[in-house]
C-alpha positions as CSV (number, residue, x, y, z in Angstrom):
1,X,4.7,3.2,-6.0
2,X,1.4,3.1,-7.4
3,X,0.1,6.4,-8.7
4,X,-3.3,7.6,-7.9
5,X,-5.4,10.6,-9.0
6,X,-8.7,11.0,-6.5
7,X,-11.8,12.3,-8.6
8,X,-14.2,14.2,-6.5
9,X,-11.8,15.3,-4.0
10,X,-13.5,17.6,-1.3
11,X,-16.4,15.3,-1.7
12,X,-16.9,13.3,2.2
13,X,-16.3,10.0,0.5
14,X,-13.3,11.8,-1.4
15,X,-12.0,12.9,1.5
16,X,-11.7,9.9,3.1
17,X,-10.2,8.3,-0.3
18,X,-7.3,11.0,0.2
19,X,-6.5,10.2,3.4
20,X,-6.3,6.2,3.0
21,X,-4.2,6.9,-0.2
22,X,-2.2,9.1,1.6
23,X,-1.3,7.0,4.7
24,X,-1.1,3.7,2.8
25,X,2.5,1.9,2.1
26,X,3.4,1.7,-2.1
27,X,0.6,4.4,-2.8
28,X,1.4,8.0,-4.2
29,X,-1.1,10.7,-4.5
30,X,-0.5,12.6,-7.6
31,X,-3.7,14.7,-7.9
32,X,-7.0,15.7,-6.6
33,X,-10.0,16.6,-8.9
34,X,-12.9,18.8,-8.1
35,X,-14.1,21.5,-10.2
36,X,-16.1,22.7,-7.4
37,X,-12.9,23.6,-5.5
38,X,-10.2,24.3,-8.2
39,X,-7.4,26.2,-6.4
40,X,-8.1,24.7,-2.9
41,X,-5.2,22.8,-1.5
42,X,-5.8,19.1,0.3
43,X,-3.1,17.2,1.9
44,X,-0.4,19.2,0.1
45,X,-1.8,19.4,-3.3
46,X,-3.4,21.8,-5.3
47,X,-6.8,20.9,-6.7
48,X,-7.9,20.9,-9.8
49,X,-10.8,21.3,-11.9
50,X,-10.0,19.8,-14.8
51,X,-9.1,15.6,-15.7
52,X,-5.5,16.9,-17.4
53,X,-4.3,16.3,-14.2
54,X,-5.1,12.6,-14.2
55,X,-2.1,11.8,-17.0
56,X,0.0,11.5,-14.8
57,X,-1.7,8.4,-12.7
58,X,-2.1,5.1,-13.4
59,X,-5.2,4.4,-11.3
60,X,-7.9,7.4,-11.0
61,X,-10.9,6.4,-7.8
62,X,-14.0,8.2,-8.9
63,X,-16.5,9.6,-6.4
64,X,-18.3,12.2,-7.7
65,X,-21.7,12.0,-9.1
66,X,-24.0,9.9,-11.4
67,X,-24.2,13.0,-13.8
68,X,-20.7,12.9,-14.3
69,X,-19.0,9.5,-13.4
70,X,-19.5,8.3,-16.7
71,X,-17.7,11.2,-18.5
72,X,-14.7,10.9,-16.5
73,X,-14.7,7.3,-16.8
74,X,-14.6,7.7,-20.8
75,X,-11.5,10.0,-20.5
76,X,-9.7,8.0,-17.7
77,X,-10.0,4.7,-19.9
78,X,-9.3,6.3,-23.4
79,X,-6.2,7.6,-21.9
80,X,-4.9,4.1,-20.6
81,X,-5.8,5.0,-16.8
82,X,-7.1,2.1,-14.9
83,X,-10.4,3.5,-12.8
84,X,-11.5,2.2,-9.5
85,X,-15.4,3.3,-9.0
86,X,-17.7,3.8,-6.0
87,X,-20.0,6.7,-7.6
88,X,-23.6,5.3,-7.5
89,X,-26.3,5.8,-10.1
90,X,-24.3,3.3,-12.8
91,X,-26.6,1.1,-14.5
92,X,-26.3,-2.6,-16.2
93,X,-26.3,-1.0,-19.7
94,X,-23.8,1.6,-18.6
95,X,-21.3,-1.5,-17.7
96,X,-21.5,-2.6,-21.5
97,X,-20.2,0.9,-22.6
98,X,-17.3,1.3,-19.8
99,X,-16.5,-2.8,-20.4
100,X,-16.3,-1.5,-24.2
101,X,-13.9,2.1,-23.1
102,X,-11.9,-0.7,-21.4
103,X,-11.2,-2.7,-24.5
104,X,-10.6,0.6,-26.9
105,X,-8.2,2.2,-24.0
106,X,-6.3,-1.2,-22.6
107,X,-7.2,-0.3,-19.1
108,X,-8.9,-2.2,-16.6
109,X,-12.0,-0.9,-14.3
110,X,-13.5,-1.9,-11.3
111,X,-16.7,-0.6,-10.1
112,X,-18.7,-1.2,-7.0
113,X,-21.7,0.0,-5.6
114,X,-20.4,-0.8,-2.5
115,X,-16.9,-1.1,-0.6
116,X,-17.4,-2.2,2.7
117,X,-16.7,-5.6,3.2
118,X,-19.4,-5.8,5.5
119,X,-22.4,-4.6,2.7
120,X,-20.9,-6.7,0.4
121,X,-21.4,-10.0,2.8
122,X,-24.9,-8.9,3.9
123,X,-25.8,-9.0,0.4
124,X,-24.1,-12.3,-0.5
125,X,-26.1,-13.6,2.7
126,X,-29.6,-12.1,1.7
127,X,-29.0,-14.3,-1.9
128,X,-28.3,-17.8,-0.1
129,X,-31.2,-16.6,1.8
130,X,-33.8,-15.4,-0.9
131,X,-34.9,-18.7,-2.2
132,X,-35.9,-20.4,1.2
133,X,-38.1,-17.0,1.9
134,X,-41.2,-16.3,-0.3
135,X,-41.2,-12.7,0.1
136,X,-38.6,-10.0,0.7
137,X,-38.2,-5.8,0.9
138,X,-35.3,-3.8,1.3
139,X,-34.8,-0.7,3.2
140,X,-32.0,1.4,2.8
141,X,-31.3,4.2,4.6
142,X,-29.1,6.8,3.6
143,X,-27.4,10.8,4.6
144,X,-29.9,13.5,3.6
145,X,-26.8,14.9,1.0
146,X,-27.4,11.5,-1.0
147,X,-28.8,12.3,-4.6
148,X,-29.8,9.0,-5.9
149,X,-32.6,6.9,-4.9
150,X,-32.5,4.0,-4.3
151,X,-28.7,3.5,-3.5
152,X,-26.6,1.7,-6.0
153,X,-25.9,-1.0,-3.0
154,X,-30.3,-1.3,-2.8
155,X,-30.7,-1.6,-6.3
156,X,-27.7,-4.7,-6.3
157,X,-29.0,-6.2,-3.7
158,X,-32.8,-6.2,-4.8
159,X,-31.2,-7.7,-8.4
160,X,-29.4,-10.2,-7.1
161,X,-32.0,-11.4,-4.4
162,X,-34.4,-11.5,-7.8
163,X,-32.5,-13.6,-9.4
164,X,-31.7,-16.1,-6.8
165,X,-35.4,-16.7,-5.5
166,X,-37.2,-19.4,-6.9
167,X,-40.4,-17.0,-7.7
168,X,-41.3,-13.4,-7.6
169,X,-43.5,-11.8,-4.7
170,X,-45.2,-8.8,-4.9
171,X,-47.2,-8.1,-1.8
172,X,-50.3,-5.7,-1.6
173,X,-50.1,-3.0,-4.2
174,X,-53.1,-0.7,-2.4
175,X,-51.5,2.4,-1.1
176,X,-53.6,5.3,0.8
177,X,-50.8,7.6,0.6
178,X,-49.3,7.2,-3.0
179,X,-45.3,6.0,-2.8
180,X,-45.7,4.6,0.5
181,X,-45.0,1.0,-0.8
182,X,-41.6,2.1,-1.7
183,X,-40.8,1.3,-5.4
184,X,-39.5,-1.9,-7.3
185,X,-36.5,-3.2,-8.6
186,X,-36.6,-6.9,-10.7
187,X,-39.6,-6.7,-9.0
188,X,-38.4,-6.2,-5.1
189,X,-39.6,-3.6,-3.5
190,X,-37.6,-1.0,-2.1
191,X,-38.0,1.5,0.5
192,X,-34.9,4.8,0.6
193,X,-35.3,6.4,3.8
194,X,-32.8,9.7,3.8
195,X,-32.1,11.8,6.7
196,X,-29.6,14.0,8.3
197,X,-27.0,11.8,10.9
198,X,-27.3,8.8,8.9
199,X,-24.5,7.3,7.0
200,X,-25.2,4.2,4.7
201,X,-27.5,1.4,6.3
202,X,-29.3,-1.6,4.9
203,X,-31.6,-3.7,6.1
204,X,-33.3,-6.8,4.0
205,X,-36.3,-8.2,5.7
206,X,-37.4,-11.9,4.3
207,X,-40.7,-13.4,5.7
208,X,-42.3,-16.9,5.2
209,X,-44.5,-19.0,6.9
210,X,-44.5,-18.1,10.7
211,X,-41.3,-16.7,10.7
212,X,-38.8,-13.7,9.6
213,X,-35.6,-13.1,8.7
214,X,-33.6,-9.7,9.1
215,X,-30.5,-9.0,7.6
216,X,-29.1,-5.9,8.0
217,X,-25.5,-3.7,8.0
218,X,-25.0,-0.8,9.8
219,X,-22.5,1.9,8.5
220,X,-20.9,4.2,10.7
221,X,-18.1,5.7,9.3
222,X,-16.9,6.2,6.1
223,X,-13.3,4.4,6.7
224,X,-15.4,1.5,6.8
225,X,-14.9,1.5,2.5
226,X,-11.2,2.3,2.6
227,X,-10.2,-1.1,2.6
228,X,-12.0,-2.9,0.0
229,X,-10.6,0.6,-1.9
230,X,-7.1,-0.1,-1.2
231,X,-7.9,-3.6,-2.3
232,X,-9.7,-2.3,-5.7
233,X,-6.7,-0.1,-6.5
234,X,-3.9,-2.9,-5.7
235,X,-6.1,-5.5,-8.4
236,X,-7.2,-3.2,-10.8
237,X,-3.7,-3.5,-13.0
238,X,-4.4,-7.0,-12.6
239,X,-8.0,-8.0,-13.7
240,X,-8.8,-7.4,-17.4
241,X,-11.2,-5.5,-18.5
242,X,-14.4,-4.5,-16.0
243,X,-14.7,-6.0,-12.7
244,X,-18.3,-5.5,-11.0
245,X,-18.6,-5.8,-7.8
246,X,-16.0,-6.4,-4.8
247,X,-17.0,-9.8,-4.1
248,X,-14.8,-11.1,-7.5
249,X,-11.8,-9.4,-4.9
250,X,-12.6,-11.4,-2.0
251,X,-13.0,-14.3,-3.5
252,X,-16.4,-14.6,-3.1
């Protein structure tokens, strides 16, 4: 049995991570962090506030918030725990420092801005797409409880549709309303749409002489990650150091 400590417990995402752990075969729950709800009890556990609790995993999934993610990660991977990631808001130059807590700790990490198997595919899709198409935006749209604009899975995408095309686009900077144009990232612009009844929802729009090309993923439920979570905390043990992404998983 693989033990697992869920960071950001009560949190929707959380939640949901709980559950799957819960219900799936050679998977134990051993503890449930959220300072927020210390004392609460979920699925027959008492939660905690405080990452003691975690030394008694081997595998800790993080969802909680950009403010804290990277804290917990440094704890987690000094103390030999392999981390499985889906909070947003974690940069490129914050991979160098958790690649490095992997090294110092001997743990392994995965983090992905995105676990649905169905994101991840859109996005591999909109870079075999992005140098037949001259131009491109992005327009993710996200629940009104999100805190980070644009979404971790936006800001991937918009990167790796950069670095794919053969030439940058910028399109019309004038704006009557300031912000309208959405903002940029590796020079794609992106637009972050966030309202109550959404869940997660991307769309990539490419256009080029006389024709367009929509990509787009729909999220409607948050079990739509569980799998690709199960599948990050089954590999974790097994793939050195940090792992970005969950296409490396699927083979992709």
């Amino acid at each position: 049995m693989t033990r697992v400590a869920v960071l950001g417990a009560f949190g929707k995402m959380g939640r949901a991570v709980v559950e799957a752990v819960r219900d799936a075969d050679g998977l134990e729950l051993v503890a449930a962090v959220d300072p927020s709800h210390a004392g609460e009890r979920l699925e027959g556990l008492e939660v905690v506030g405080s990452l003691e609790a975690v030394a008694g995993a081997e595998v800790a999934v993080d969802f909680t918030r950009p403010d804290a993610v990277l804290a917990n990660l440094e704890v987690c991977l000094a103390r030999g725990i392999h981390a499985v990631v889906g909070t947003t808001g974690i940069s490129p130059d914050d991979h160098e420092r958790i690649a490095a807590w992997c090294a110092a700790g001997g743990a392994n990490a995965i983090v992905a801005p995105n676990f649905s198997v169905g994101a991840v595919l859109s996005q591999r899709l909109a870079e075999l797409a992005a140098p037949h198409f001259p131009a491109v935006e992005v327009i993710e749209l996200h629940h009104d409880q999100k805190v980070d604009a644009p979404s971790g899975t936006a800001a991937a995408t918009a990167r790796r549709i950069a670095a794919a095309r053969k030439e940058s686009w910028a399109g019309p900077d004038a704006e009557s309303v300031p912000g309208v144009r959405g903002g940029a990232v590796d020079g794609v612009r992106v637009h972050s749409v966030r309202l109550p009844g959404l869940v997660a929802h991307q769309e990539i729009l490419f256009g080029g002489l006389g024709q367009t090309l929509s990509i787009r993923h729909d999220t409607t439920d948050r079990t739509s990650f569980m799998p690709g979570v199960l599948l990050a905390i089954a590999q974790v043990a097994s793939r050195p150091g940090l792992t970005v992404g969950l296409e490396p998983l699927l083979g992709l």
